[in-house]
N, C-alpha and C positions, 0 to 999 in steps of 0.2 A: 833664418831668412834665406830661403833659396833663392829670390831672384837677384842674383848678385852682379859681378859686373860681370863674370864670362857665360851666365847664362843670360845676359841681354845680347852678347854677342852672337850668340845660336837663333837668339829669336828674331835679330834685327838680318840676319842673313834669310830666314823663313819669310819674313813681313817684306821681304825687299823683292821678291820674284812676285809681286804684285804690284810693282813700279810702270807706270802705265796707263792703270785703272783710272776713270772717272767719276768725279767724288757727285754722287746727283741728293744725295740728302744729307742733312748732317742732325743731329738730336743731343739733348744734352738731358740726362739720367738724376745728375748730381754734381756737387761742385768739383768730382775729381773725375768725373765719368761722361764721356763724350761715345756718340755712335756715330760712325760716318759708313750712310751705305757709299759702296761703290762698286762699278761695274767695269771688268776688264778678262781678255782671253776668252771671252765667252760665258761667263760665270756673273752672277752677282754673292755680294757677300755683306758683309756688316762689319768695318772696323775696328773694332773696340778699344783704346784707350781709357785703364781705368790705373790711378794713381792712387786708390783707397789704400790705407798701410792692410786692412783688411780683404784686398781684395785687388792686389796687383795683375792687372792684365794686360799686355798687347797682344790680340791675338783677328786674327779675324774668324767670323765664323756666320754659315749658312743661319742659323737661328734667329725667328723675327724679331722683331725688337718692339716693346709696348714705349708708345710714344704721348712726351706729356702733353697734358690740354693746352698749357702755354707754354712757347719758350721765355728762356730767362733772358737778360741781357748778353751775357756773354755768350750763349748761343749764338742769338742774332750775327754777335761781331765775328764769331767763324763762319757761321753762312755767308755774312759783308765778303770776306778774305780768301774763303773756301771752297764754297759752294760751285759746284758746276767746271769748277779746275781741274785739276789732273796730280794724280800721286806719284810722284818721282822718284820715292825711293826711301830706304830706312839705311841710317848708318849710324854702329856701334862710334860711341865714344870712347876712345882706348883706354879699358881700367877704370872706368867707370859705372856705373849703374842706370848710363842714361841712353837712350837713342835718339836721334834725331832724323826725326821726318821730314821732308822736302817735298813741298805744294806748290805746283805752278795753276795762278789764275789769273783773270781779267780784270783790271780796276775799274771805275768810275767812266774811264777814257777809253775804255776797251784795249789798253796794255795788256801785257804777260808781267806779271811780276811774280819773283818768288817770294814764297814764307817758310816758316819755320817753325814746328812743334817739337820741344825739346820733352821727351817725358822722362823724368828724374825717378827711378823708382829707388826709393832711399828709406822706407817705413815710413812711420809717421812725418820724415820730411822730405815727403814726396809731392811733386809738384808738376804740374802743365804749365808749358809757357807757351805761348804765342809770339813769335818776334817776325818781323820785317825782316829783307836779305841781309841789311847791316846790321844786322842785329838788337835794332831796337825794339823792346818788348812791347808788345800790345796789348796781350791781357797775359795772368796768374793767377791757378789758382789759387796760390796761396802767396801774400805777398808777405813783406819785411821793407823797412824802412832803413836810415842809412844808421839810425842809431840804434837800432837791432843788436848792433857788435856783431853784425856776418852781411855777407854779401847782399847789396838791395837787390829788392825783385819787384819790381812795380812801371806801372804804363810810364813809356817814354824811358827808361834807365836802359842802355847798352848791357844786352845779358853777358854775363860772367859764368864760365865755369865753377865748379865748387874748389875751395883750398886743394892742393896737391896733398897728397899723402907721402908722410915720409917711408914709402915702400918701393919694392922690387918687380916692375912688370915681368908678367911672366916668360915672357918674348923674350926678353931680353937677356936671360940669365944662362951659361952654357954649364956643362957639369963640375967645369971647376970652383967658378962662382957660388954654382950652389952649394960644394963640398964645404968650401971656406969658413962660406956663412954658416953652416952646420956646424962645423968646429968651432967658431968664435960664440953662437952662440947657448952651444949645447953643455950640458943635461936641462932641458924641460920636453915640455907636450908634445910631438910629434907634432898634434894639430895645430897646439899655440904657435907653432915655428912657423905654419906656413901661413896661419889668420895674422900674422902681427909681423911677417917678415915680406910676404907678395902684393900684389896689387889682386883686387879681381876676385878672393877669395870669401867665400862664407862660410860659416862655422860649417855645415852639413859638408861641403864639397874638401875643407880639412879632415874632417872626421873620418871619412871615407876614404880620404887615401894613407888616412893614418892605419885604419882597419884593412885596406888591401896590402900593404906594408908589414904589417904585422900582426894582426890577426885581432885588435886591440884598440880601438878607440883612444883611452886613457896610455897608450904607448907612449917612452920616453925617449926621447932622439940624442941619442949618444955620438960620439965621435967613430964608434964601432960601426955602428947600423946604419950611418946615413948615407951609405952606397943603397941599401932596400928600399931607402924611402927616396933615391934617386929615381931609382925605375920607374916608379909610380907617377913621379913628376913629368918625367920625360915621357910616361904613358898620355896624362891630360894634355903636357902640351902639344903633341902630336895630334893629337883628337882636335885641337882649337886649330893649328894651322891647317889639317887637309877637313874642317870642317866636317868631321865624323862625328853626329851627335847623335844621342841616344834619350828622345825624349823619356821621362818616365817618374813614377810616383809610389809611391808607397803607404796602403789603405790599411786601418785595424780589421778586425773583425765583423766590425759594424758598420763598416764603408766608408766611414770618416780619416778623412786625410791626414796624414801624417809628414811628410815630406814628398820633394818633387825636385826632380833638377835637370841638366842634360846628359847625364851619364847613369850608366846604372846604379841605383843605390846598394847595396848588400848590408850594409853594417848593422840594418837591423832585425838581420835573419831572416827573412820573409823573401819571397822572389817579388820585384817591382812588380806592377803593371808599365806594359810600354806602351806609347802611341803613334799614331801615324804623323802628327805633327804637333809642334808647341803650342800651335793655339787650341787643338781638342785637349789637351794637357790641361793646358789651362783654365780653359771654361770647364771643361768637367771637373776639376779639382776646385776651383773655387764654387763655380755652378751649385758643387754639394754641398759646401762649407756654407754657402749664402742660403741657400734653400734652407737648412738647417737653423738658420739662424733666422729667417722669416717667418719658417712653423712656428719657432717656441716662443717669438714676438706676437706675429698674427693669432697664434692659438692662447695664448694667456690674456690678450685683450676682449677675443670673444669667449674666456670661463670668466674673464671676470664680470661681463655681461650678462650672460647666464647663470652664475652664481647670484647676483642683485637681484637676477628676477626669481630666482626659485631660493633665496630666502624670502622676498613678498609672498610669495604665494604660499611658501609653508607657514608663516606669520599667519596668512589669513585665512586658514587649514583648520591654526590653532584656536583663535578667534570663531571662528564658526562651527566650532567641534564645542567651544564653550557654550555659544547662546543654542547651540543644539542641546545641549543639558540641561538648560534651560527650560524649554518643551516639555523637559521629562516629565513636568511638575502641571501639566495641561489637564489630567482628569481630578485633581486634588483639589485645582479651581471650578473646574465643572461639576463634583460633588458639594462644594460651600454654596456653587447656585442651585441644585436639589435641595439641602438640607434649608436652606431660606424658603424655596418654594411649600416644601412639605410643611413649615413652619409657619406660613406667612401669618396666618390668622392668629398667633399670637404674638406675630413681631408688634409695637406704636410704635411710633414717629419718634423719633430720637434715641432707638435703642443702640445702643455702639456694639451689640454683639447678640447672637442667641444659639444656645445650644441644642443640639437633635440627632437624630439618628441618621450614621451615614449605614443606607442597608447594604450597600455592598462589602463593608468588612463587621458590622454588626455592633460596630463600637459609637456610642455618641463623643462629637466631637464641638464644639463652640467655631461660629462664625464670626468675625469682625466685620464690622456693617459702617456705611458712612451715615452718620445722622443726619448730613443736610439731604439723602437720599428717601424716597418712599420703600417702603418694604420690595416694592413690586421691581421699583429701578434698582435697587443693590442687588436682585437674584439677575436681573439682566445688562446688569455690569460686569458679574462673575462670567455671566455664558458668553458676551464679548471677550472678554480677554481672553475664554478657554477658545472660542473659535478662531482667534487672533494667532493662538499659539500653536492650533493644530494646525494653519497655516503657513506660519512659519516653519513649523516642522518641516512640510514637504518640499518648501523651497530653501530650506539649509540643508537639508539631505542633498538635493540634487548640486548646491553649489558647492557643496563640500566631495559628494564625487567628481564635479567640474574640475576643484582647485586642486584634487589629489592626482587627477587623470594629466592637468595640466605641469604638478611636480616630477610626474613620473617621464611626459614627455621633455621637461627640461634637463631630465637626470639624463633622459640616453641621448641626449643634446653632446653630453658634456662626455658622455660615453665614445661619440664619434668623434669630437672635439680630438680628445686624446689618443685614438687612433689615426689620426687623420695622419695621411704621407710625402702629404704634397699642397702648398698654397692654393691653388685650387679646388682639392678638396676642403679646405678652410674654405673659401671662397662661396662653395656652394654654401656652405653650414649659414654663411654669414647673410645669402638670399635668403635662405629658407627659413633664420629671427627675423631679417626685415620683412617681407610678407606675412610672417607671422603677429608685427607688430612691436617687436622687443626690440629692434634698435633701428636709425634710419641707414637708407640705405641710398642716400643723396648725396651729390657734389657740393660744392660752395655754390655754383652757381645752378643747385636748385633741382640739373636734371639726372634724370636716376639713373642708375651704373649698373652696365647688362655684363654680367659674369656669364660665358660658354659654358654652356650644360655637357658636364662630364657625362659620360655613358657609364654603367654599372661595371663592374670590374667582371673577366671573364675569364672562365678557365675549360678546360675541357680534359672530361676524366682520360684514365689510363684506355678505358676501353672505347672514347669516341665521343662520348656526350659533351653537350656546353652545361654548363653550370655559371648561372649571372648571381651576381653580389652586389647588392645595394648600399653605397657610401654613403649616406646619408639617410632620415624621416623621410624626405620628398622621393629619392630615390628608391626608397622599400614602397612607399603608395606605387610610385608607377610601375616598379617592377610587377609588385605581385598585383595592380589592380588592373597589370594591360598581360597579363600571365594565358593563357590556355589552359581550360579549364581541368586537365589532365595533366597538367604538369604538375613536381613534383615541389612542396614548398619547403621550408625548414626553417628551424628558427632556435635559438638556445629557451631550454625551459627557467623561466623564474627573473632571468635578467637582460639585460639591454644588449642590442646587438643587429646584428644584420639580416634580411630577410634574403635568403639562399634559393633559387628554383633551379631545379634539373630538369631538364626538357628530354623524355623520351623519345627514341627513334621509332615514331608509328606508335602505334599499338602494343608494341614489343616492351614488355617489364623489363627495366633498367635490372643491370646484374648485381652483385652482393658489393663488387666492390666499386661500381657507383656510386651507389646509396652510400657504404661506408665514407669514400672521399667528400660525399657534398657534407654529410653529419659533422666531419672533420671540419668542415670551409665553415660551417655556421657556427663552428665551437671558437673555430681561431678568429673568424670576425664578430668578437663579443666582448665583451671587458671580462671575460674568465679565460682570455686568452695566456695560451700558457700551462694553463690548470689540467690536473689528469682528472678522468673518471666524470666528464661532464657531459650532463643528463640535455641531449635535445630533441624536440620533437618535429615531425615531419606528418605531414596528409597531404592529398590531394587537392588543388588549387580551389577545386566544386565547393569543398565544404568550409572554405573562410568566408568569414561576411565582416561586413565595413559598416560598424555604426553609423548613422547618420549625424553628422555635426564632431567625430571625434578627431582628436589629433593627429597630426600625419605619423603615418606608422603602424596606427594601433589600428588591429583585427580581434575578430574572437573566430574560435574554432572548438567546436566539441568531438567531434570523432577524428582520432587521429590516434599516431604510434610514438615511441620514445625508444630511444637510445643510447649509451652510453660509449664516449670517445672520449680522447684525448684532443685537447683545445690544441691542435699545432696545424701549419700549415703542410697537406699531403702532398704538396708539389714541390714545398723547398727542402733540397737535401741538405 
């Protein structure tokens, strides 16, 4: 847990040069998550206050903020307390993990009274309080009662600090202290010594100077060494009194956060990323962690929608692929009404069957006949049912291409589903079922929910051209169905993926390694993404045509080229 107490000391000193600012909106996200825009210096910004254990923030940041259709209670009471006052200021509580914010506003009477937003970022028991200047609490978001066995936290209760810890502020301690303490309590952890002997401390920000110390995370603090790991000490605590922080974080491979703190990280081999300030720190580090964790919620809610509808529709694939076999058996009935006709003249009334020659295989075969029937109505009950079934024929053929054309566009549904890189890309996917019909796409209160039409993704080759990419069904219709009829299209052969167009400068044939880069763009936005040696093909925008009535996405093309690439993206090294 990096936001410990001396990195809320760095951020409450960054949050405090916005002391001044007035507060003209305030919004509430979730029970731990408060927005307060506010404007000062010239600048507007957006507050944030968020207490999530998942998602500790105080930062402010220019980024708009999606606000809910109603507020909740406790909104309301910070707007009551809030709203339209003035931000006075943030200050670190010593050795703590909390800040506390200072609001001057207007009461009922049109006084100035102050309040107080204490934010406890402590993991899962981390909390917002709201208190009056004496300290009486006003709202929590998380409260406790007095038989909790810990501190109450609830409307009207005088807020309390949390228990003291039996530890060593850092401030406080000069090098002989610390020497002492090292020999009284050494041989263990370098890191244990200083997480279970200082105030202020988190395991990463131990770790770390165990590993500037000594080269060694798992390093042990001897009576010998604890001059190395003196320096160290005396390095942070210099940094905390003249206020030299280094915001910074430390990403895998895959962009995914790893830690973050106010000095530079090393200990895990990697060079940090730095930032310009803690609150881009912040938002961008959890921003990613959040978004991350929206895809793979927002995107398994709509396969598992997607999945329901495209096992219905293969169910009824399967279903209509049977009573099509069915059909097969339509001239077998329509020769039993020949072999009755040819016969008629020696059918009577009552006979339950007669035998005769079917001429088209040569063989005589025996008819079954109803006897409450005349001869004449049993041969035109047969030709009924045979024209019933060649009927049927035609229109299970066509709903069985309907229902197959309809599995294939749920398959590259789910194809984009999983590529998808961003909530909004979900978002489209999610308009373009509800239009489709496959799930609703309404509020509680009925009216429908306008999602911002992303633009096609864009790149532009090594030698100048744009090349657009369609995220989506809707977005591959309008790419290539608002395309120039000269432009270049592309598309993976055989499987689901993205409709790609190169757009020529003039009249001028794009060069070898255009065409190569756009082939690449269509292989890596495909679900064979990844894959070597994959087959795509490409024509000229003139020769696609758009069934009428088909699903979004789907084209047919008969003259065109193919190519073989490697499915990766030619733009990222």
């Amino acid at each position: 847990m990096a936001f410990d107490g001396l990195f809320s000391a760095a951020v409450a000193q960054e949050l405090n040069s916005w002391a001044g600012a007035r507060v003209e909106k305030i919004h509430q996200s979730s029970q731990t998550c408060f927005y307060f825009q506010i404007y000062g210096n010239g600048q507007r910004g957006n507050f944030v206050i968020s207490a999530s254990a998942s998602r500790p923030i105080l930062a402010i940041t220019a980024e708009s903020v999606a606000r809910p259709d109603t507020p909740t209670p406790t909104c309301m009471l910070y707007r009551k307390h809030l709203q339209n006052g003035k931000f006075m200021g943030a200050e670190w509580v010593e050795n703590e993990r909390i800040i506390k914010f200072a609001f001057d506003a207007a009461d009922e009477m049109g006084y100035i009274k102050r309040k107080y937003i204490y934010a406890e970022m402590m993991g899962k028991y981390s909390n917002i309080i709201l208190t009056e200047e004496n300290g009486r609490i006003l709202s929590a978001s998380s409260v406790s009662d007095i038989t909790s066995g810990v501190r109450a936290i609830f409307s009207g209760m005088p807020y309390e600090l949390p228990p003291k810890q039996d530890k060593i502020s850092v401030f406080s301690v000069d090098d002989k202290a610390f020497l002492a303490l090292a020999t009284e309590k050494a041989p263990l952890l370098a890191r244990d010594f200083l997480l279970k002997s200082f105030l202020g401390f988190s395991p990463v920000v131990a770790r770390e100077l165990a590993f500037r110390a000594f080269g060694d995370i798992d390093a042990t603090l001897t009576e010998e060494n604890a001059k190395e790991l003196l320096v160290w000490f005396n390095w942070l605590k210099n940094a905390l009194e003249n206020k030299e922080f280094s915001p910074n974080a430390v990403f895998d491979s895959d962009g995914n956060g790893v830690e973050y703190s106010f000095i530079p990280l090393l200990q895990y081999g990697v060079t940090p990323t730095a930032f310009e300030s803690f609150s881009s720190l912040l938002t961008d580090y959890f921003g990613k962690k959040e978004e991350a964790v929206n895809i793979g919620k927002y995107s398994h809610e709509l396969v598992k929608t997607v999945n329901t509808h495209l096992s219905r529709a293969r169910k009824k694939s399967v279903l209509l692929q049977d009573e099509l076999r069915e059909t097969e058996k339509m001239d077998e009935v329509r020769i039993c009404g020949d072999v009755i006709t040819a016969n008629i003249y020696r059918i009577h009334q009552g006979d339950s069957s007669v035998t005769g020659m079917d001429y088209e295989s040569g063989e005589e075969i025996t008819v079954s006949l109803d006897v409450s029937l005349t001869p004449a109505k049993n041969a035109q009950k047969y030709y009924k049912k045979y024209a019933k079934m060649k009927r049927a024929a035609v229109v299970l053929a066509q709903q069985i291409e309907k229902t197959l054309a309809e599995c294939d566009y749920l398959e590259s549904v789910l194809s984009f589903i999983n590529r998808a890189a961003s909530p909004q890309e979900l978002a489209e996917i999610k308009t373009e079922l509800a239009e489709g019909g496959y799930l609703s796409d309404k509020n509680p209160q009925g009216k429908k929910k306008k999602t911002p039409a992303a633009k096609p993704l864009s790149f532009t080759t090594t030698d100048g051209l744009l090349v657009r990419v369609g995220r989506n069904n809707k977005q591959n219709d309008s790419l290539t169905g608002s395309a120039d009829r000269n432009e270049i299209w592309f598309h993976i052969k055989g499987f689901h993926g993205s409709h790609v167009i190169l757009t020529p400068n003039g009249n001028e044939e794009p060069t070898d390694r255009d065409y190569n880069e756009a082939l690449m763009l269509a292989a890596y936005y495909s679900e064979k993404r990844g894959s070597r040696n994959v087959e795509v093909d490409y024509t000229r925008v003139r020769n696609l045509k758009k069934p009428s009535g088909s699903p979004l996405g789907f084209i047919t093309y008969e003259k065109y080229y193919s190519a073989v690439v490697d499915a990766v993206n030619p733009f990222e090294k």
